[in-house]
Each structure stands twice: as structure tokens, then as C-alpha cells.
PyMOL commands that place a pseudoatom at each C-alpha (Angstrom):
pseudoatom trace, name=CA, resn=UNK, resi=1, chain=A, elem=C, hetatm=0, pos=[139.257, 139.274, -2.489]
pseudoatom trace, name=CA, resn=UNK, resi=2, chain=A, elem=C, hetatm=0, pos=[137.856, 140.896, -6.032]
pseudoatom trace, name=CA, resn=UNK, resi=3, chain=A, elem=C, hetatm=0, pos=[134.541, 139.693, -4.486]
pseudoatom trace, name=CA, resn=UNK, resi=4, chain=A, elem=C, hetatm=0, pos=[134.593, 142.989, -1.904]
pseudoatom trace, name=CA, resn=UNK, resi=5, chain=A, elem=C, hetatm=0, pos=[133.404, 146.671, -2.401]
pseudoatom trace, name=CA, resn=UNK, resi=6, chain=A, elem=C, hetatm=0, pos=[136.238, 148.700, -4.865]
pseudoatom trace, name=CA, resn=UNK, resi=7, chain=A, elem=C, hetatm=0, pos=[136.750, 151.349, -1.545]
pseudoatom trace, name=CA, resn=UNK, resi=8, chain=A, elem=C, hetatm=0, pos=[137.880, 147.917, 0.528]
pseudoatom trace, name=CA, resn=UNK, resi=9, chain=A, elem=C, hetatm=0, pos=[139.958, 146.799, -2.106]
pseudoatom trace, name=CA, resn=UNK, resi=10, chain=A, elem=C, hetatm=0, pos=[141.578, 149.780, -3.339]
pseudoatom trace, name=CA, resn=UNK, resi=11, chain=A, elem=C, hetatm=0, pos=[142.426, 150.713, 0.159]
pseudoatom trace, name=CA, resn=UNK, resi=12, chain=A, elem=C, hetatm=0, pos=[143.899, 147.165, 0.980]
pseudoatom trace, name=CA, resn=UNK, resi=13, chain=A, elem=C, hetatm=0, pos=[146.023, 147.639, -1.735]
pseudoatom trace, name=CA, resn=UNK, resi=14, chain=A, elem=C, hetatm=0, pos=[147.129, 151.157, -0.604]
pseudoatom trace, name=CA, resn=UNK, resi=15, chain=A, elem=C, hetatm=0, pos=[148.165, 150.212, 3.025]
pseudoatom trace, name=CA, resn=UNK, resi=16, chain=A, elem=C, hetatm=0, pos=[150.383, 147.554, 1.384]
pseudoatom trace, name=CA, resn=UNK, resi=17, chain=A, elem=C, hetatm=0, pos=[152.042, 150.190, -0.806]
pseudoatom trace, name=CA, resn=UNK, resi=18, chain=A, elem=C, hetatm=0, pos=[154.599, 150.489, -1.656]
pseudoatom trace, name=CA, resn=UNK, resi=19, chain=A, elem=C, hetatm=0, pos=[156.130, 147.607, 0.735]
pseudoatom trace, name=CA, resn=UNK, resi=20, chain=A, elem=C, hetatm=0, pos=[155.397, 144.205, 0.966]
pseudoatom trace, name=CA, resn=UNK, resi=21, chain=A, elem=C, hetatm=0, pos=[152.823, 145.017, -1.690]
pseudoatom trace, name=CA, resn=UNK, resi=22, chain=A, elem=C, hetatm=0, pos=[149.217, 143.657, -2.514]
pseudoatom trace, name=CA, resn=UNK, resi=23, chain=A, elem=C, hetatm=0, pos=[149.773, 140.822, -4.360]
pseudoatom trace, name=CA, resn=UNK, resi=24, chain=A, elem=C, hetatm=0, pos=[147.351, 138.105, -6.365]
pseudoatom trace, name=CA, resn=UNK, resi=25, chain=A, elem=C, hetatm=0, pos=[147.455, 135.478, -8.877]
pseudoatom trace, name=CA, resn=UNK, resi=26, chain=A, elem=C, hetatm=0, pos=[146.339, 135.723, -12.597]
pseudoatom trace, name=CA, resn=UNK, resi=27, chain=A, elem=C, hetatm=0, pos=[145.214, 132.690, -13.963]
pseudoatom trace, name=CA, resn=UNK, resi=28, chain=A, elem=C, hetatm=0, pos=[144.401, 131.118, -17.419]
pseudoatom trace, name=CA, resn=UNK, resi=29, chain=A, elem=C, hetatm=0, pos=[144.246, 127.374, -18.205]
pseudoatom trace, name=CA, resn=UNK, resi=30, chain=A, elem=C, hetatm=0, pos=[146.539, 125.673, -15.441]
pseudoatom trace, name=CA, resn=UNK, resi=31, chain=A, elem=C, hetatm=0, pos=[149.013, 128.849, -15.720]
pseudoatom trace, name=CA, resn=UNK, resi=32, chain=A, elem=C, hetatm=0, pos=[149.240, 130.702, -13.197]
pseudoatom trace, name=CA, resn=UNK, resi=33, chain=A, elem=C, hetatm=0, pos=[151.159, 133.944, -12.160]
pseudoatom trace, name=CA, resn=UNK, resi=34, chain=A, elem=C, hetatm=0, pos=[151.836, 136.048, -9.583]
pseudoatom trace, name=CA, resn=UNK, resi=35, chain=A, elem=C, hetatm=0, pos=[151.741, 139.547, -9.599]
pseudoatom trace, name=CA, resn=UNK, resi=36, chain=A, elem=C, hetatm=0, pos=[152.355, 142.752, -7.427]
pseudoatom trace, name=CA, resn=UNK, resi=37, chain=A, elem=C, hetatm=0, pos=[150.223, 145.566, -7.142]
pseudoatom trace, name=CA, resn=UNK, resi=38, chain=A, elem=C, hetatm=0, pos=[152.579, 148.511, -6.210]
pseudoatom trace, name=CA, resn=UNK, resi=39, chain=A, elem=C, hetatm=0, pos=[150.361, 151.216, -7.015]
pseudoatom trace, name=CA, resn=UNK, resi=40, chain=A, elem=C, hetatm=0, pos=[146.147, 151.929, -8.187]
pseudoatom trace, name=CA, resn=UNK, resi=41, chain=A, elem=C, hetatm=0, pos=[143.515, 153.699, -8.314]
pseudoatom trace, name=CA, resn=UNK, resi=42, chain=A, elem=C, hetatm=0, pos=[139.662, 153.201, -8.405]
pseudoatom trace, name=CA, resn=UNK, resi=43, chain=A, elem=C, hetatm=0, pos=[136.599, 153.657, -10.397]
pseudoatom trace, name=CA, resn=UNK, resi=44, chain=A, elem=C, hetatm=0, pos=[133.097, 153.127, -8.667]
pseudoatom trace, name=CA, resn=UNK, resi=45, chain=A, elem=C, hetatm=0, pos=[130.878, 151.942, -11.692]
pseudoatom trace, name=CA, resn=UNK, resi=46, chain=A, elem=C, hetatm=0, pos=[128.108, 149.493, -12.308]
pseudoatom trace, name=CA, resn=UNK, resi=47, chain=A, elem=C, hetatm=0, pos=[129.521, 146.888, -14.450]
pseudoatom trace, name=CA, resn=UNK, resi=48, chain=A, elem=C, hetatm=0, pos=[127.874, 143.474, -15.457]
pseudoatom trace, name=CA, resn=UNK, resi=49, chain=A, elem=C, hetatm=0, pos=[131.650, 141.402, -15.404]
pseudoatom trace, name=CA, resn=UNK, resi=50, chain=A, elem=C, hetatm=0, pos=[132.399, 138.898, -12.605]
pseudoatom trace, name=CA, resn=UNK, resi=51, chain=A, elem=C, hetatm=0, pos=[135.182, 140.200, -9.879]
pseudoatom trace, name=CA, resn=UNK, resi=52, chain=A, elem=C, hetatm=0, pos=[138.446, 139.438, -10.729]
pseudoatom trace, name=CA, resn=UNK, resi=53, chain=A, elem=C, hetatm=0, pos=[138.014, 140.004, -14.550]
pseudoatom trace, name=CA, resn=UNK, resi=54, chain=A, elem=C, hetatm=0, pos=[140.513, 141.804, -16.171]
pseudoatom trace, name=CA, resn=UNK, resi=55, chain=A, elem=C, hetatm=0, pos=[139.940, 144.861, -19.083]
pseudoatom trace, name=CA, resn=UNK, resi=56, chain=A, elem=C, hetatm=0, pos=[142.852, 146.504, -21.137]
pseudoatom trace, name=CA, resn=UNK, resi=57, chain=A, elem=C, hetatm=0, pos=[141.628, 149.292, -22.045]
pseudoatom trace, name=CA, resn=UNK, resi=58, chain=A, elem=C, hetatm=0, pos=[143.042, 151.305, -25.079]
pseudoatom trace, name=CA, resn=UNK, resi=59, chain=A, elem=C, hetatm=0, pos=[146.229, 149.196, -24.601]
pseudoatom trace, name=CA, resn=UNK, resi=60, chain=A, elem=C, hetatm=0, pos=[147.236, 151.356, -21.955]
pseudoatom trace, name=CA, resn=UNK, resi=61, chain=A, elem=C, hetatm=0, pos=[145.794, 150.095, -18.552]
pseudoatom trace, name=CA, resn=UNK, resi=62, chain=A, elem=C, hetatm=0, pos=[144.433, 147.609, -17.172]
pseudoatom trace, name=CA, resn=UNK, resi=63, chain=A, elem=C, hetatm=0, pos=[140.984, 147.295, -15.170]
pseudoatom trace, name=CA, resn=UNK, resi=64, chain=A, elem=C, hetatm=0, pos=[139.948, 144.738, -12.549]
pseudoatom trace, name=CA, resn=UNK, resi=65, chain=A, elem=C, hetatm=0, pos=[136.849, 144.208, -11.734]
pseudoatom trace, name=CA, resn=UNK, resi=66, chain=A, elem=C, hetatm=0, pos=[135.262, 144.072, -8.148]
pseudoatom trace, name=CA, resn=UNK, resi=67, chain=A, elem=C, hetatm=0, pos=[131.932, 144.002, -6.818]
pseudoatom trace, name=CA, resn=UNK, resi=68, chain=A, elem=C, hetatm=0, pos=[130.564, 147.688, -7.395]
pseudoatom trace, name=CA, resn=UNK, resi=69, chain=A, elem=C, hetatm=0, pos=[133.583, 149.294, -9.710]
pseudoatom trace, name=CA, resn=UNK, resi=70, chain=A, elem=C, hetatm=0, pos=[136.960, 148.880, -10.505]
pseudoatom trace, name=CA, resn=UNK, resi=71, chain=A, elem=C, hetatm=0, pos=[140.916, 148.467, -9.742]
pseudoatom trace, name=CA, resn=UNK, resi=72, chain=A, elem=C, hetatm=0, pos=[143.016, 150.198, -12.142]
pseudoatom trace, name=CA, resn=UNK, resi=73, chain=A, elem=C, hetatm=0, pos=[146.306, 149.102, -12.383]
pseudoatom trace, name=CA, resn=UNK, resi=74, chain=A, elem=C, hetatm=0, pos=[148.868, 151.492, -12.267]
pseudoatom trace, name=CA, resn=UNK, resi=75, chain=A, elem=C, hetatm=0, pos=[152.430, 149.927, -10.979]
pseudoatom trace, name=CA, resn=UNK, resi=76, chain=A, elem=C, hetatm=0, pos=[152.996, 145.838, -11.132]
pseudoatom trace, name=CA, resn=UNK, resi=77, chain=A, elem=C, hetatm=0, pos=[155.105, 143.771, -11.047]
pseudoatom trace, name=CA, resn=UNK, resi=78, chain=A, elem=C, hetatm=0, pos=[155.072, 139.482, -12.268]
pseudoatom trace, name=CA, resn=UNK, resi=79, chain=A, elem=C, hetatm=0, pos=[157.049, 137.314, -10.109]
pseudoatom trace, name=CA, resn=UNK, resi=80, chain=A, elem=C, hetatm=0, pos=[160.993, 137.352, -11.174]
pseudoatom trace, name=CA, resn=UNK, resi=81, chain=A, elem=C, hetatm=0, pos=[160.168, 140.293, -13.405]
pseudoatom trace, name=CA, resn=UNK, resi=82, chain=A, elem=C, hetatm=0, pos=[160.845, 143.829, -12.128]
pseudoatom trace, name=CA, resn=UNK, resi=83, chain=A, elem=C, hetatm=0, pos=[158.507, 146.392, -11.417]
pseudoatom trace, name=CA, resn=UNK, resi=84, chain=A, elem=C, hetatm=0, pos=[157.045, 148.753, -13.944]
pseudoatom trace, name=CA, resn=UNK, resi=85, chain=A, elem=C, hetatm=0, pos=[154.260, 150.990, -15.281]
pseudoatom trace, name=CA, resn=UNK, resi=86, chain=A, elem=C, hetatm=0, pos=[151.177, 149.423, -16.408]
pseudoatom trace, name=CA, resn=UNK, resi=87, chain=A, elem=C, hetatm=0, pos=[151.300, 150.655, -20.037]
pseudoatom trace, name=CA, resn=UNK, resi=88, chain=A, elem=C, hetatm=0, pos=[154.906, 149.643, -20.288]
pseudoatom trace, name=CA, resn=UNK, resi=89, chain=A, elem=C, hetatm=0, pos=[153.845, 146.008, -19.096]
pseudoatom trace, name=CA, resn=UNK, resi=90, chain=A, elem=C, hetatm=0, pos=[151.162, 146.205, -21.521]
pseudoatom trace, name=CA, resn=UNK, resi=91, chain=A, elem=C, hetatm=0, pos=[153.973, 146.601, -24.577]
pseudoatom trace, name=CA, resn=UNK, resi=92, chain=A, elem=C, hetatm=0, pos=[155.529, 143.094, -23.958]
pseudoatom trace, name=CA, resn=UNK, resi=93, chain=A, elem=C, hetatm=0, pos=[152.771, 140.954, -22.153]
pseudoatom trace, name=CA, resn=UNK, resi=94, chain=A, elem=C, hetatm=0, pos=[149.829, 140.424, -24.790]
pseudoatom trace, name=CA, resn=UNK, resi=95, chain=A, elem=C, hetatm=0, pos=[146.116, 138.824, -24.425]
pseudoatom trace, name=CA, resn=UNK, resi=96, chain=A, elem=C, hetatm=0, pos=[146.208, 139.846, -20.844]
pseudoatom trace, name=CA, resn=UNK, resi=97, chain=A, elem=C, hetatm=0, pos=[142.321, 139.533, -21.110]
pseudoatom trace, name=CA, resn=UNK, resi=98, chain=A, elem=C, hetatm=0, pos=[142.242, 135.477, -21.414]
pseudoatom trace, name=CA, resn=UNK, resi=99, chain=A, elem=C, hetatm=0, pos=[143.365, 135.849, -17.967]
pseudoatom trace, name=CA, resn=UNK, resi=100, chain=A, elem=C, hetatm=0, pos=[141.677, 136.742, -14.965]
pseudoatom trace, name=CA, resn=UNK, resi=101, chain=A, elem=C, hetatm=0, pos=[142.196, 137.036, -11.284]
pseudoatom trace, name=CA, resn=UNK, resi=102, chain=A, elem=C, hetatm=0, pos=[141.899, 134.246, -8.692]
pseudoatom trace, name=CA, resn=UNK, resi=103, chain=A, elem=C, hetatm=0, pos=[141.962, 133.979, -4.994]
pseudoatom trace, name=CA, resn=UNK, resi=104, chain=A, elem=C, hetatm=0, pos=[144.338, 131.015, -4.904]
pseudoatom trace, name=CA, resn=UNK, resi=105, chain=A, elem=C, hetatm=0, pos=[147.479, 130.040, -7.553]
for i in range(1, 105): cmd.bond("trace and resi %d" % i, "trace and resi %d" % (i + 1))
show_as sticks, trace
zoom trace
């Protein structure tokens, strides 16, 4: 739930790691996809963007936002796809910003 403090979420994320994983759905339009979260880290921050938004940031990784700060994605993986680094994603998956978390697919 992006909607939660960035300690609660980052730490959810961590006990899942790296097996069965933290996993959510990124949604634009009616597409939806599902995606791991292997491995993050966190950033406490004021921020004026609604939870679940997602930054790129320099084209290298990519930033959730949650209530108070945010997720940075380190490790992910989309469904059938295999599991890799955040800036690698980042090289073959482009306008990841039109998309943005959800709580449901």
C-alpha cells in the first residue's frame, strides 16, 4: 500500500526479499503489469506527488512515491521477464512515468 509511511513500506518489501518477493501492479490506460520488487532502498522526503507515482530519475532509477518519501527501485522484475537491475530495465522499457502504481491489476 504506497498510501503507508516509506519505513513501513520499505521494510515490507525487505522481509519479502529476496523470496517470494514484494510484488505490485503498474498501471496505465487498461494495461496493466506486474512487477517484482527484489531489492530497494528509501528516501524520507517531503514531496507534493500522490503515492504510487513513479519518477525516473536521470534514466537510471526509478522512484516511487509513498506517503512521507520514497521507494527506490533497485532489483525488479515484470511478470515472464527475468530479473534485473533497475538501470538495465530502464535501457529497454521507456515512458515508465505514464505509469504508476496501483493496489489492484
Amino acid at each position: 500500500d504506497w498510501n503507508q509511511d516509506i519505513h513501513r513500506v520499505y521494510n515490507f518489501v525487505r522481509g519479502l526479499s529476496p523470496y517470494p518477493a514484494a510484488y505490485g501492479f503498474i498501471k496505465r490506460d487498461e494495461k496493466s503489469l506486474s512487477m517484482k520488487i527484489f531489492r530497494a532502498n528509501k528516501m524520507e522526503k517531503e514531496h507534493e506527488n500522490a503515492p504510487g507515482t513513479i519518477l525516473v530519475q536521470e534514466g537510471k532509477s526509478i522512484w516511487v512515491a509513498t506517503q512521507n518519501g520514497f521507494l527506490i527501485l533497485e532489483e525488479i522484475q515484470l511478470a515472464g521477464k527475468k530479473r534485473m537491475l533497475t538501470k538495465d530495465f530502464l535501457l529497454g522499457f521507456k515512458d515508465l512515468e505514464s505509469y504508476s502504481f496501483s493496489l489492484t491489476d
